[in-house]
Each structure stands twice: as structure tokens, then as C-alpha cells.
C-alpha positions in Angstrom: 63.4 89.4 232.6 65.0 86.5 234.4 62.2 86.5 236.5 59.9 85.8 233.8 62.4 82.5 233.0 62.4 81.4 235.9 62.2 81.3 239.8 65.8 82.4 241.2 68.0 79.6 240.8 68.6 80.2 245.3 64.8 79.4 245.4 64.0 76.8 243.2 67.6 74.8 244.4 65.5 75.3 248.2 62.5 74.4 247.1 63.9 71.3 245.8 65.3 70.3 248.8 61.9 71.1 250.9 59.5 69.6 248.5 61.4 67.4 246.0 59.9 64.3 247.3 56.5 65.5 247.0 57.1 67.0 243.6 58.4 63.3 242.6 55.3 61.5 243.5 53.2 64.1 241.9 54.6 63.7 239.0 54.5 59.9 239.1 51.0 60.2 239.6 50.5 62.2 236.8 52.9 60.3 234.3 50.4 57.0 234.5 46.8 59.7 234.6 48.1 61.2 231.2 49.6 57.7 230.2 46.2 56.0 230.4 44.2 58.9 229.1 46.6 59.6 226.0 46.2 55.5 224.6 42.5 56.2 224.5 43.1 58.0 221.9 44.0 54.8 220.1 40.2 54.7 219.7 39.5 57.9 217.5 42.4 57.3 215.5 40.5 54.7 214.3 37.8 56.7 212.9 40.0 59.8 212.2 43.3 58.1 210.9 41.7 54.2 209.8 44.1 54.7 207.1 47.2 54.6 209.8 45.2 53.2 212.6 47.7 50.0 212.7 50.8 52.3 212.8 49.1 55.3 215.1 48.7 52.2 217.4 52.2 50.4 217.5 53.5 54.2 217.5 51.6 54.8 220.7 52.4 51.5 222.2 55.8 50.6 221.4 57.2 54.4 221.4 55.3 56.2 223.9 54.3 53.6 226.6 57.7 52.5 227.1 59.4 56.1 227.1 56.6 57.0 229.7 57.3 53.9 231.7 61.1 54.7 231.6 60.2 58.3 232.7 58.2 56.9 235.3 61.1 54.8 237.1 63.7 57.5 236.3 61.8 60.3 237.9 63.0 59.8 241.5 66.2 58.3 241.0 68.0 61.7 238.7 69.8 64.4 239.9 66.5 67.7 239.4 67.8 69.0 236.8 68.0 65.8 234.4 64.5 65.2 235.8 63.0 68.0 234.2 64.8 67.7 231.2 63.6 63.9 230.8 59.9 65.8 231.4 60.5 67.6 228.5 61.6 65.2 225.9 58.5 62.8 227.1 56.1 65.9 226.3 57.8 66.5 223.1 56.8 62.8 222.0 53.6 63.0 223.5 53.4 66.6 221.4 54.6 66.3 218.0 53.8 62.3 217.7 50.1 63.0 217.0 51.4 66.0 214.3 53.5 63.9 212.8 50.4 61.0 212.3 48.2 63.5 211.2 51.0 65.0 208.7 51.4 61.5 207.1 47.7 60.3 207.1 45.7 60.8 203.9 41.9 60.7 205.8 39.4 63.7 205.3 39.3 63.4 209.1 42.6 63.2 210.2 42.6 67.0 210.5 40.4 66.6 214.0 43.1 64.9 215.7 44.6 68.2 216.5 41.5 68.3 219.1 44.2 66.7 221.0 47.2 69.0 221.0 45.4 71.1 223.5 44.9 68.5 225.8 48.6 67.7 225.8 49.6 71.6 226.3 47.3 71.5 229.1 49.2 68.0 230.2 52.5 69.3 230.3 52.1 73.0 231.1 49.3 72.7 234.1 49.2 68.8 235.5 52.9 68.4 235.1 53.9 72.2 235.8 57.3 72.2 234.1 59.8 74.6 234.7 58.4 77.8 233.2 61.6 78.0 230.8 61.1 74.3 229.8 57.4 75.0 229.6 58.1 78.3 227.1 60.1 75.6 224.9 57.8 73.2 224.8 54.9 75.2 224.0 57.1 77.1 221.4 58.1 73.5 219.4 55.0 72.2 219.9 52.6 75.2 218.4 55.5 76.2 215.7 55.3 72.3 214.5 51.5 72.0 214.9 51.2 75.6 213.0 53.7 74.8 210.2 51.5 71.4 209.8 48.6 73.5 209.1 49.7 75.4 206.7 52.0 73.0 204.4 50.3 69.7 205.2 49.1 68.7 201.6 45.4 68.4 201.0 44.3 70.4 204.4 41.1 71.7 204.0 41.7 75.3 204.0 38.4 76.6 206.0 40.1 74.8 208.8 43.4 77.1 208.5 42.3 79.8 210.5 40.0 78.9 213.3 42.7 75.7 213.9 45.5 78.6 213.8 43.3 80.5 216.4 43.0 77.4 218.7 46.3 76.5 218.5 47.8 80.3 219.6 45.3 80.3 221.9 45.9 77.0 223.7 49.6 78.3 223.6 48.9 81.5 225.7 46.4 79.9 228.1 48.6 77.1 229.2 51.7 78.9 228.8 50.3 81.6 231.3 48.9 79.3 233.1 52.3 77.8 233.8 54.0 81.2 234.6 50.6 81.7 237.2 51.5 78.5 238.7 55.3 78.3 238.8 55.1 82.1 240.4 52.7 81.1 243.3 54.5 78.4 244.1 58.1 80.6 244.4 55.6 83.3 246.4 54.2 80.7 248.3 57.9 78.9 249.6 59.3 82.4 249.8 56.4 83.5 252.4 56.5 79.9 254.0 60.3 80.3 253.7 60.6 84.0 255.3 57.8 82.8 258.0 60.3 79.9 259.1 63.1 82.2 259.3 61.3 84.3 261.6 60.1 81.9 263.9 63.8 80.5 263.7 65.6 83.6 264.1 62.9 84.3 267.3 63.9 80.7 268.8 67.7 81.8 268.5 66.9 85.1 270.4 64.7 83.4 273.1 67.4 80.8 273.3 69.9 83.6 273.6 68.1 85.2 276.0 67.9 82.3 278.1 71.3 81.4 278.1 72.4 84.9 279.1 69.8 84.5 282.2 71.5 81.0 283.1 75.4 82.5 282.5 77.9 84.5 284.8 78.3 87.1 283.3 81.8 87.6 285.1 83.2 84.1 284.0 81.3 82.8 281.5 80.0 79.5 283.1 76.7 78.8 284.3 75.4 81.1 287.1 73.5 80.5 290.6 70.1 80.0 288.5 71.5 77.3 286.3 72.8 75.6 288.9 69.4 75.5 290.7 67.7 73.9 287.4 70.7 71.6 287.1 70.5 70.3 290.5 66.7 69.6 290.6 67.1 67.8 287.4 69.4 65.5 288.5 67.9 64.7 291.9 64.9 63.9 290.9 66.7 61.2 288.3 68.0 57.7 290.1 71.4 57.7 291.0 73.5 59.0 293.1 74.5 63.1 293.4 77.7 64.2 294.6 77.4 68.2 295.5 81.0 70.2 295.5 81.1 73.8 297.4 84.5 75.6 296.5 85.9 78.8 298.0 88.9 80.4 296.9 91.0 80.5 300.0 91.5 84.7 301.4 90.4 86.1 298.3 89.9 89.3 299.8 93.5 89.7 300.6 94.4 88.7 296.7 91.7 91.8 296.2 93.0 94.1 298.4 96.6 94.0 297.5 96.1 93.7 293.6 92.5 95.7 293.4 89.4 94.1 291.8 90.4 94.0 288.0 93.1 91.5 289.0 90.7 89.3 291.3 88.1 89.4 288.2 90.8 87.7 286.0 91.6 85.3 289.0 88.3 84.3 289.2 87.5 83.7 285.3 91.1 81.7 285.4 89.8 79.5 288.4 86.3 79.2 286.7 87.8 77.9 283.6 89.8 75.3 285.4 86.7 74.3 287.5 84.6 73.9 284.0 87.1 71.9 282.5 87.9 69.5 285.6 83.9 69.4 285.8 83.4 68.1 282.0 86.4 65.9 282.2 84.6 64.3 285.4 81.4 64.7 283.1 80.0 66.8 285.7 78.6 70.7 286.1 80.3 73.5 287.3 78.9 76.8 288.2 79.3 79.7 290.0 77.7 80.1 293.4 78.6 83.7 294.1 81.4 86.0 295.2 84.0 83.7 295.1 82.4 80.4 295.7 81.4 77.6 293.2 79.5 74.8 292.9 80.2 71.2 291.3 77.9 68.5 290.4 79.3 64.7 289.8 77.3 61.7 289.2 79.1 59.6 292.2 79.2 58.5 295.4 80.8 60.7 297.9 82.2 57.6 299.7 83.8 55.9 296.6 84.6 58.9 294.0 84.1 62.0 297.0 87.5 61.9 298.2 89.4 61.0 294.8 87.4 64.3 293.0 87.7 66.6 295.4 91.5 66.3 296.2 92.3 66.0 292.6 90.1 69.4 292.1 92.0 70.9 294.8 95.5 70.1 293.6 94.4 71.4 289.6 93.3 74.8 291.3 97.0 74.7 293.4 98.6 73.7 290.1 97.4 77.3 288.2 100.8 78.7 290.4 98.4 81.8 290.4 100.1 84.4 292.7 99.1 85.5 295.6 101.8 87.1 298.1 99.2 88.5 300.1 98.2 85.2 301.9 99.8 85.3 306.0 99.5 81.3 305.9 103.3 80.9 304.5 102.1 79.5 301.4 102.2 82.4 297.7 99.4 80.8 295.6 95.8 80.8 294.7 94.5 77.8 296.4 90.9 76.5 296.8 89.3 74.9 299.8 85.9 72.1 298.8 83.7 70.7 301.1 81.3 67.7 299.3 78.3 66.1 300.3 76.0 63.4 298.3 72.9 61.6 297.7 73.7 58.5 299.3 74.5 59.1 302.6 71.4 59.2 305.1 69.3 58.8 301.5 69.0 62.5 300.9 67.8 63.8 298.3 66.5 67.2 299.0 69.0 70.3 297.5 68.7 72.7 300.2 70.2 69.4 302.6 72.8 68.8 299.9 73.6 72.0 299.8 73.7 72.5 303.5 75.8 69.3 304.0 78.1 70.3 301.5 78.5 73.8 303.0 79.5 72.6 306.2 82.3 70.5 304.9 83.6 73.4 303.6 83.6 75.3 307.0 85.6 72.3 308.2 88.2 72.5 305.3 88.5 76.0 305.8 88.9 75.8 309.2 91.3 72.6 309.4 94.1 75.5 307.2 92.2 75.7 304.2 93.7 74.5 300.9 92.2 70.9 301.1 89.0 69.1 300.9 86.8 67.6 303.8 83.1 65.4 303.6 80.0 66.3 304.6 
């Protein structure tokens, strides 16, 4: 039953919020169409009501024209809901005016005014669309009033009670279910528009998903070989200057083989966590190379920031006091050893060289007693 009210209040409050401002300036549109078309009918008036014409006229004009106008501006600056209520009260004017100037008027004529009450059904139910349950009220009023004016209106010629009766319940139920037609496409339509969007949304998530898992360690969580490769393209190929970062964790197979591989696993997340933060700190890139080696990415030069980065990312990795009694170099904690290489030097600016340069330095630092940094 509430469906036959109205659209769910979920749907109509989204459907608002997707196509209010279209809404608006259809119905701004259609407020000055029905405005203009409504005042001719200052014209019959004076053949159907030239008893009232005068009034009929300053009714129109001084009462209706200004309410419309005021409707007009106050359309898009209401909350929705006062919107369609401000809808309804101009359609009720526009409705049960004309009744009430053919109720009063004394012409033989004034009986074929109601010609006009269709016209305004049709107004308000189809060109406006109002909210089906403001549209049920409406129509209700309206065709109770213009039904009771029928039959109790003094003098009515009573060969016109019927057929008018028939064309007024009539023009009820057409519009009327024309509005229901109307108001349910349009909650069909958003819904399928609605449930289409939410597909292609929820597929965009799952590719993006997808993609992230391809581009992720899956041991530690930060970006994997792969990434790294996109990463590093993208930035050489930018101006500026690339500093590259290899990273080894200094005789990790020792720390493996004395506390088994679950153990190194967590020492390797720990250190990859460190290396991710020290990297966006430095608003740079870490990543995992493989096994135990990493890979950072700083926008620098290696002359001016190399030497500053890389001992600073040696001494956060010392600082983790991870143990590791296995080491037969007298010291008892996880340390790191980083070789870096960058853009500027010799004006390279191929990866593979970077990489290669990088790599290097690291077989220096490793082989000068590890736990340290050298350039390459």
C-alpha cells in the first residue's frame, strides 16, 4: 500500500540528491508555461463570466500571478519537501479559484468554465508530476469541490449534472493514474540506473582490489617487486632528480637458522614497516625487492640528501633493538646495510643503471662490515 503512496522514502531522498537540480528547472519552466497559458483564460471569462469579468481578472492577476511568481523564486532555494508542498498550495489556487468564480457568477454560461478544471488536473498531475501522495490530494480537493459545485450551485442547469460529473471523475482517474504511471517509472528508472551504477562501482572496487593485491607483498604488506617497477618508470621519466636505495638485512640467514622462518617472517614485516614509514616521512617509496632486500625511492640528489637518508635509514633499522644473537660480527641486533645511487650523477636515467649502480654500493657496504651505507 505504501508503495501506491509513494516511492520509498530511501529512493526518492536519492533521487533528490541525483536529479534535484534538474527537477528544479523543470519545474521553473513549467511554472511560467502554465502561468501564461492559465491568464488566457482571462479572455473567456469574458464571454462566460461578463458578469464577474472585472473581478475573475484582478482575481487572476493580483492572487495568482504573484503566488506563481513567488513559487517561481522559492522553488530552488527550499529544503524538497517544502518545495513540494509550496507546489501543492499553488495548484490548489489554480484549482478551486475558477470553482469558486463559477460558484459566485450568475451567467447562463459560466457553467463552461469547468472546461478548464481538466486542463489544470492535467497541469499539476502530468507537467508538474507532484508527488503521487500530494497528487492523490490534490485531485481528491479539487474533484470533491468541483463535484459539490455541481450539484448545490444554485440555478445549474441540471442536464449538465451528469455528463460534467462524468468528466470530472474521469479527468480525476486519467491524471491521477497518469501520475502514479509517471512517478513509478521514474523510481524504476533511478533504481535500474541506480543498481547499474552500483555494479559498475562495486566491479571498479574489485578490479582495483585486484590490482592492488598484484602490486602488494603479500609477506609485509608494502608494495612488491612489480610496484616498484611502475613506480620507478614513473618517476624517471618526470624532471627531477631520482635517488634509488637497495637495502639488505645484514646475515639474515643466520637470524633464520637459529630462530626458524616464522620468526624471520615477523622480522621482516617489522623492518618493512619501519622502511614504509621512514620512506613517507622522506615522502618517498618503499618496496620490497625480494628475500630480504628492499628498495627505496627519494626525490633527491644522492650528493646533497644521499648520504643524510641513507645513514639516518640505517640507524632507524639499528634503533628496532631487534635481536639477533646469531650474528659472529660481535654486534646482537638486526641491522641493515644500503647502497644508493641517483639520477644526477653521469645524467642517468635508465632503471636497470640505477638499479645496477645502487646494487653495487651495496656490495661495498656489505663488504666494508655491513651495518652502514655507501654511494654508488
Amino acid at each position: 500500500m505504501n508503495w501506491l503512496l509513494r516511492m520509498p522514502p530511501e529512493v526518492e531522498r536519492a533521487e533528490e540528491r541525483d536529479f534535484g537540480a534538474e527537477r528544479v528547472r523543470h519545474l521553473r519552466h513549467a511554472i511560467i508555461v502554465g502561468l501564461i497559458v492559465y491568464n488566457i483564460y482571462n479572455l473567456t471569462s469574458l464571454h462566460l463570466m461578463a458578469d464577474i469579468q472585472p473581478f475573475t481578472v484582478a482575481m487572476r492577476l493580483l492572487v495568482l500571478v504573484p503566488g506563481s511568481l513567488a513559487i517561481f523564486y522559492l522553488v530552488p532555494r527550499v529544503p524538497p519537501a517544502l518545495r513540494e508542498l509550496l507546489l501543492l498550495g499553488g495548484m490548489f489556487v489554480a484549482s478551486l479559484l475558477p470553482l469558486y468564480l463559477l460558484y459566485i457568477s450568475q451567467s447562463a454560461y459560466a457553467s463552461y468554465t469547468l472546461g478548464e478544471l481538466p486542463l489544470v488536473l492535467l497541469f499539476g498531475n502530468m507537467l508538474l508530476v507532484l508527488r503521487f501522495r500530494l497528487a492523490l490530494i490534490f485531485t481528491s480537493v479539487t474533484s470533491l469541490a468541483a463535484l459539490w459545485v455541481i450539484h448545490y450551485k444554485p440555478d445549474f442547469d441540471p442536464n449538465l449534472v451528469f455528463p460534467l460529473t462524468v468528466q470530472v471523475v474521469t479527468g480525476l482517474f486519467f491524471t491521477l493514474y497518469g501520475n502514479w504511471h509517471v512517478e513509478r517509472q521514474r523510481c524504476l528508472t533511478y533504481l535500474a540506473r541506480y543498481d547499474a551504477q552500483d555494479r559498475a562501482d562495486r566491479a571498479e572496487r574489485r578490479g582495483d582490489a585486484l590490482r592492488d593485491l598484484t602490486l602488494t607483498d603479500m609477506l609485509t604488506g608494502i608494495p612488491n617487486r612489480r610496484h616498484l617497477d611502475e613506480t620507478l618508470h614513473a618517476w624517471l621519466e618526470r624532471d627531477g632528480e631520482v635517488l634509488l636505495m637497495m637495502v639488505d638485512v645484514d646475515h639474515f640467514k643466520a637470524f633464520n637458522d637459529r630462530f626458524g622462518h616464522v620468526a624471520g617472517d615477523d622480522c621482516l614485516r617489522r623492518i618493512a614497516e619501519a622502511l614504509s614509514t621512514f620512506a613517507a616521512r622522506h615522502d618517498g617509496f618503499a618496496a620490497r625487492y625480494g628475500g630480504e632486500e628492499f628498495t627505496l625511492l627519494f626525490v633527491s640528489e644522492a650528493a646533497a640528501g644521499g648520504p643524510f637518508i641513507a645513514d639516518r635509514l640505517v640507524r632507524s633499522i639499528r634503533d628496532l633493538a631487534i635481536p639477533h644473537p646469531a650474528r659472529n660480527d660481535g654486534l646482537t641486533h638486526v641491522t641493515v646495510s644500503a647502497g644508493y645511487a641517483a639520477t644526477g650523477e653521469d645524467g642517468v636515467r635508465e632503471a636497470r643503471d640505477l638499479v645496477t649502480r645502487a646494487d653495487l654500493a651495496l656490495y661495498e657496504a656489505k663488504s666494508a662490515g655491513r651495518n652502514r651505507s655507501k654511494a654508488g
